[in-house]
C-alpha positions in Angstrom: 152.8 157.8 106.8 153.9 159.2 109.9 157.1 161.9 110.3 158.2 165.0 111.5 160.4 166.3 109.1 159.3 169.8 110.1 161.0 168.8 114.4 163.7 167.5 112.5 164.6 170.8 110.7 164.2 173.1 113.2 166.6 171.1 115.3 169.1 171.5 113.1 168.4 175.1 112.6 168.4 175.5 116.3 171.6 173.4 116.8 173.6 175.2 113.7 173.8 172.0 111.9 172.3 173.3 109.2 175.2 172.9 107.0 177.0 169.9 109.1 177.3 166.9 107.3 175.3 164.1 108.0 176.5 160.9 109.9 175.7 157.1 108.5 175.6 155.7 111.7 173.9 156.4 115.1 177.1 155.8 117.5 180.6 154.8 117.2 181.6 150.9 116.6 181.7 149.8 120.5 181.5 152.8 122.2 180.0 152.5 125.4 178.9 155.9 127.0 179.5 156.2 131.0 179.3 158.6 133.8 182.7 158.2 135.0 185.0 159.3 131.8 187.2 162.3 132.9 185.6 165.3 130.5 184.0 168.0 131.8 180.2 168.8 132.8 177.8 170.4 130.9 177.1 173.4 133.2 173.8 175.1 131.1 171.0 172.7 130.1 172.1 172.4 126.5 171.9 168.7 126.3 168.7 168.4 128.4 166.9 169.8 126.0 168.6 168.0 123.1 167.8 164.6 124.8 164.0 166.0 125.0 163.7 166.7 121.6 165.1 163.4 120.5 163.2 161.2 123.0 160.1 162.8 121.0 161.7 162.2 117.8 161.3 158.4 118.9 157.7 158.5 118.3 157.9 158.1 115.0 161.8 157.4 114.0 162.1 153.5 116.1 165.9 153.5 114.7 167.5 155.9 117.2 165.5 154.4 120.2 168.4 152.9 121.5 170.8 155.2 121.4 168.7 157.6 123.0 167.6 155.6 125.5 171.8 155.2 126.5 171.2 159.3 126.5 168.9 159.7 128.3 170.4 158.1 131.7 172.9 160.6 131.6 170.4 164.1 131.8 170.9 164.5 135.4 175.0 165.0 135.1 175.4 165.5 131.1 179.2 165.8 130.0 181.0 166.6 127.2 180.9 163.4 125.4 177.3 162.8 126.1 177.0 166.2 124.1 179.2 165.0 121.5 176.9 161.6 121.3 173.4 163.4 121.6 175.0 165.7 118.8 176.1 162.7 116.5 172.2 161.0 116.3 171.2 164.5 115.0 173.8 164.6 112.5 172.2 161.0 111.4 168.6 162.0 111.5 169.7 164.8 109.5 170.7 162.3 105.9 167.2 161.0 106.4 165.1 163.8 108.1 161.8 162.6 105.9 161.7 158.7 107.4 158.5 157.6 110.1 156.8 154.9 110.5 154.7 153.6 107.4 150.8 152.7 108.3 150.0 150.2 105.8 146.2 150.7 104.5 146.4 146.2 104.4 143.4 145.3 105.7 145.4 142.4 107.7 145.0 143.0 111.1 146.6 139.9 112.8 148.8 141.0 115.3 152.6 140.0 115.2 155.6 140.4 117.7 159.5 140.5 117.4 161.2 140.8 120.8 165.0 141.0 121.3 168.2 141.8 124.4 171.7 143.1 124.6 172.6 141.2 127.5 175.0 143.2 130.2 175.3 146.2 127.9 174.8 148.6 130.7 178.7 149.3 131.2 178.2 150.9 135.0 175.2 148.4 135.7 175.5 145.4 133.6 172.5 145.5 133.3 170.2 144.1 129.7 168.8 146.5 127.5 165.0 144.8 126.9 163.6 145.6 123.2 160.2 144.4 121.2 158.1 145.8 118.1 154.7 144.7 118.0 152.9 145.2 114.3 149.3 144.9 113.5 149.4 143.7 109.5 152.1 145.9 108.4 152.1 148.5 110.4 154.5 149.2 113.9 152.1 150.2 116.3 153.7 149.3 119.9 157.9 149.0 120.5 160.5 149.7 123.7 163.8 149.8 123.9 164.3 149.8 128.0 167.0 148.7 130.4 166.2 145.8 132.7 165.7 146.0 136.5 167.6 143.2 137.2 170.9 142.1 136.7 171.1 138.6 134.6 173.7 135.9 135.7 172.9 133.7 132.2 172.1 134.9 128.8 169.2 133.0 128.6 167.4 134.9 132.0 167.3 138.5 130.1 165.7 136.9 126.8 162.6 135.7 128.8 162.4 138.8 130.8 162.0 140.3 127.3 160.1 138.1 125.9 157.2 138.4 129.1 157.8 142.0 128.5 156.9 141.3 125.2 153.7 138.8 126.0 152.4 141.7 128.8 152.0 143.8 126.2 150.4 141.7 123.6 147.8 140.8 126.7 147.3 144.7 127.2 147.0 145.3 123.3 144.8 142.7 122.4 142.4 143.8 125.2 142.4 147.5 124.2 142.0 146.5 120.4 139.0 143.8 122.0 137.1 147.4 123.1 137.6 148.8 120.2 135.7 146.4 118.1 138.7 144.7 116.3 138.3 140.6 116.6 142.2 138.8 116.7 141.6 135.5 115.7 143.9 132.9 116.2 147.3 133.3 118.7 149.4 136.1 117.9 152.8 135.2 116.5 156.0 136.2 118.6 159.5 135.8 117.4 162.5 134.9 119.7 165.7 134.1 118.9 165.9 132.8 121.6 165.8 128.6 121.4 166.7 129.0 125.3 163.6 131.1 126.4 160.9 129.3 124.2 162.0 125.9 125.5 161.3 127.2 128.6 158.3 128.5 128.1 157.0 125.7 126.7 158.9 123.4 128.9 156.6 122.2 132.1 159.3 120.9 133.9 161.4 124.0 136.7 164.9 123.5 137.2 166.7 125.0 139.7 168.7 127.8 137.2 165.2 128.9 136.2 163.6 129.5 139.5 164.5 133.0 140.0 162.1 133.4 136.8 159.3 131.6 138.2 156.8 134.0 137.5 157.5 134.9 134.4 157.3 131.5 133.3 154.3 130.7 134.6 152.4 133.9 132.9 154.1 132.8 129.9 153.1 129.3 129.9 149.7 130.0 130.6 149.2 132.5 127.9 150.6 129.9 125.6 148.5 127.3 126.9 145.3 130.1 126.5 146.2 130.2 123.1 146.9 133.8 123.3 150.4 134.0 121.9 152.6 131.1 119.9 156.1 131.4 119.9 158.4 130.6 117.0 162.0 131.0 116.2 163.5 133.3 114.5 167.4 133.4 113.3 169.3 136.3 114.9 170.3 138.3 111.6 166.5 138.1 110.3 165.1 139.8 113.4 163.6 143.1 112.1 164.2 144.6 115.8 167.9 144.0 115.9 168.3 147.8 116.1 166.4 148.7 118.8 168.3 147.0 121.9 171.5 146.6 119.7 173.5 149.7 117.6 174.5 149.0 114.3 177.0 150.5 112.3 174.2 150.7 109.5 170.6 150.7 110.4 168.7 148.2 108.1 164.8 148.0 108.7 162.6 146.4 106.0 159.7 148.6 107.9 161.4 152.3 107.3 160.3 153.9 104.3 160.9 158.0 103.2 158.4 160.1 102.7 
C-alpha cells in the first residue's frame, strides 16, 4: 500500500484547515475554471505552492488528477477562485487523508489498459482532456490525465488520440518490463468506450474524416496486427478511469482502498 498520509496532514496544518470540514466532492457540478473571470490576482505565491504540493499528492492519490491538472494551467496568473478551487481538493483529501494506491501481492502479471476523453472541456481552448490507467494484475502502475495538443472537430478524433496515447505507453512499458526480466504473454488488453476509435483501428479501409489521424492509425493498426495490444469495448459507466479526465460529484474507484 502506497500513501502519504503524513503530506497530507501537514498541508492541512500548514493551510489552517485543520479543523475545516471536509468536502465530498473534488469541484463544483459544472464548474469550469478560466483565466478570464473578473476576481482578483493572487499577488504572493500562495497558490503556487499549493498546486505543487498537490501535483505530488497525485503520485499516489489518481482521483484528484484531474482537477489538478485544470489547476495547474492557471500557476502563472493564479486568482482568487483558482485559490478557492485549489483550496476545495484539500478539503476533499482531507475526509480521506489515508487512501493510495493498493499494490496487490497477485502474482498475475498480465498487463491491462483503460483509456478514456472529455472531449472540448478546455473552456478557453476547447481543447480534450486525454486520460488512461495502465495495471499490471491488480495493481495501477502507469495513468495521465493531460490536455490534448490539438483541437478535435469530431468526438471520435480525441478518443483515438487517447487511445494511441494509451498504446505508446503500453509499447514503452512492456519494453522496460521486457529488461527487467518480466515475460507478458499474450496481447495486452485495452478498454475503449469508444466503438468509433476501435472500428478504426481495426478498420483497413481510410476515409477522408480520418486522415488527419493517419498516423496514429497506422501505429495502432500495426501494433494490433503485432499482436501487442487487443482492443475491447467497454460500456462508459463500467470504465474504472472515468474520474481521471472527467469530475464527478462522487469519486467511485473499485481500485482505492484506505489504509
Amino acid at each position: 500500500m502506497e500513501y502519504q498520509t503524513n503530506n497530507c496532514l501537514n498541508q492541512f496544518r500548514n493551510l489552517g484547515f485543520t479543523g475545516a470540514k471536509p468536502f465530498q466532492s473534488l469541484m463544483e457540478v459544472n464548474k469550469k475554471l478560466t483565466s478570464l473571470e473578473f476576481d482578483q490576482h493572487i499577488q504572493d505565491d500562495s497558490d503556487r505552492l499549493l498546486i505543487g504540493r498537490l501535483l505530488y499528492l497525485t503520485i499516489t492519490r489518481l482521483d484528484i488528477a484531474f482537477s489538478v491538472q485544470c489547476l495547474s494551467q492557471y500557476m502563472h496568473s493564479p486568482k482568487v477562485s483558482h485559490m478557492v478551487a485549489a483550496a476545495r481538493v484539500v478539503k476533499y483529501v482531507k475526509q480521506s487523508p489515508g487512501l493510495g494506491v493498493f499494490m496487490s501481492a497477485c502474482a498475475d502479471i498480465n498487463l491491462t489498459a483503460y483509456c478514456d476523453v472529455d472531449w472540448a472541456s478546455c473552456v478557453s481552448t476547447r481543447r480534450s482532456v486525454t486520460g488512461f490507467l495502465l495495471k499490471l494484475g491488480d495493481s495501477p502502475i502507469s495513468w495521465k490525465s493531460k490536455k490534448q495538443s490539438t483541437i478535435s472537430r469530431s468526438s471520435a478524433e480525441p478518443e483515438y488520440r487517447s487511445l494511441a496515447s494509451t498504446v505508446a505507453e503500453l509499447v514503452w512499458l512492456r519494453g522496460l518490463l521486457s529488461e527487467l526480466g518480466v515475460g507478458l504473454n499474450g496481447p495486452i488488453t485495452v478498454f475503449c468506450d469508444s466503438k468509433s476509435a476501435i472500428q478504426i483501428a481495426t478498420n483497413p479501409v481510410f476515409h477522408e474524416r480520418t486522415k488527419h489521424i493517419d498516423i496514429d492509425c497506422h501505429f495502432i493498426r500495426e501494433k494490433v496486427q503485432m499482436g501487442l495490444v487487443k482492443l475491447l469495448h467497454i460500456p462508459l459507466l463500467n470504465n474504472r478511469l472515468i474520474s481521471l479526465p472527467k469530475d464527478l460529484v462522487l469519486v467511485n474507484i473499485l481500485i482505492w482502498c484506505p489504509s
